[in-house]
C-alpha positions in Angstrom: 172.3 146.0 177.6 170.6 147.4 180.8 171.8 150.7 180.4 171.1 151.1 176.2 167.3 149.5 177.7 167.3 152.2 180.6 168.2 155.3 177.9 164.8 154.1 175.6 162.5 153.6 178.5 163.6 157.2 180.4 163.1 158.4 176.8 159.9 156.7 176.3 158.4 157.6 179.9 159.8 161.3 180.0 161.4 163.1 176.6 157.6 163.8 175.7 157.6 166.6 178.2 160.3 168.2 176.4 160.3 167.2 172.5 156.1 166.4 172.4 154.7 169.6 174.7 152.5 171.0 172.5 151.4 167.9 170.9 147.7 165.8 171.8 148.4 163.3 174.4 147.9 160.4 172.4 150.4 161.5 170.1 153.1 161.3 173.2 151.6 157.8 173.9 152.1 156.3 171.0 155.6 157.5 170.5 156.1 156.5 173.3 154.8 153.4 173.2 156.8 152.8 170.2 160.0 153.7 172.0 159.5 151.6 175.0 159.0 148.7 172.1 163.4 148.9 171.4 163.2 149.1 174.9 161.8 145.9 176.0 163.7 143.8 172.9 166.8 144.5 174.6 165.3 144.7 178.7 163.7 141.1 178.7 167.0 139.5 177.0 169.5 141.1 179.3 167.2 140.3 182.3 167.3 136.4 181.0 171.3 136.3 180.5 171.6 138.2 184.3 169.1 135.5 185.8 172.0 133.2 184.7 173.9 134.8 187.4 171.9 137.2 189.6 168.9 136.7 191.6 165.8 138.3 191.0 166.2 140.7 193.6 169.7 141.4 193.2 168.3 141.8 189.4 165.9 144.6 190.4 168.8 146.5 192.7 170.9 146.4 189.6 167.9 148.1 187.1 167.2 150.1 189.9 170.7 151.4 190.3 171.4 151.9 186.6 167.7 153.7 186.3 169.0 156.4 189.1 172.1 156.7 186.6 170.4 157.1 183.4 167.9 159.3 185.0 169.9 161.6 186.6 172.1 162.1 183.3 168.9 162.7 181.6 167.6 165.3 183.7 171.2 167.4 183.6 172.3 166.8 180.3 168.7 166.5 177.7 166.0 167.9 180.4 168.4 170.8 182.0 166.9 170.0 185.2 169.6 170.6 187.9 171.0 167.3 189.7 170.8 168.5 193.3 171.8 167.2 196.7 168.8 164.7 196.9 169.9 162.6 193.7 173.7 162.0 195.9 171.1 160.7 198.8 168.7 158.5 196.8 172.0 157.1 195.1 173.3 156.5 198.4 170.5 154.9 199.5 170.6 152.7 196.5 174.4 151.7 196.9 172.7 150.6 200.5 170.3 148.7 198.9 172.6 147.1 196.9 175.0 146.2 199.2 172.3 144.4 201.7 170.6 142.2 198.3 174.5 141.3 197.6 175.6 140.6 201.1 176.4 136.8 201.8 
């Protein structure tokens, strides 16, 4: 659920500047607006079932760690922005991140 969640909210916050260009501004809003919508009807559910099992801040690391995901396959695959050697690092640093939150 957080990753279908993660694919409407990079939509929502950055297909505009490919699909919406040479539209008014409050044109991309409200599209937007209406994507991030689907996005939080499936975000605020999945965070609910994972604070079953996950702490908040282990719940953050794991959105924050699937956004880096989603993000960077947006930017190669829809954006054609090139994934370089600073995407590996910030993932890296995220895999740190999550190892300390998950640490006993």
């Amino acid at each position: 659920m957080l990753v279908l969640a993660n694919l409407f909210m990079t939509f929502a916050w950055y297909g505009h500047l490919k699909t919406l260009k040479d539209r008014p501004l409050y044109t991309a809003i409200l599209i937007s607006w209406a994507i991030a919508f689907f996005e939080y009807c499936i975000q605020v559910p999945a965070n609910r079932m994972g604070s079953e099992t996950y702490s908040l801040p282990q719940l953050k690391i794991i959105q924050e760690i699937i956004t880096m995901v989603v993000f960077a396959g947006f930017a190669l695959f829809y954006m054609k922005a090139p994934v370089t050697r600073n995407y590996v690092y910030a993932s890296i640093c995220m895999l740190g991140a999550a190892w300390f939150i998950f640490r006993k």
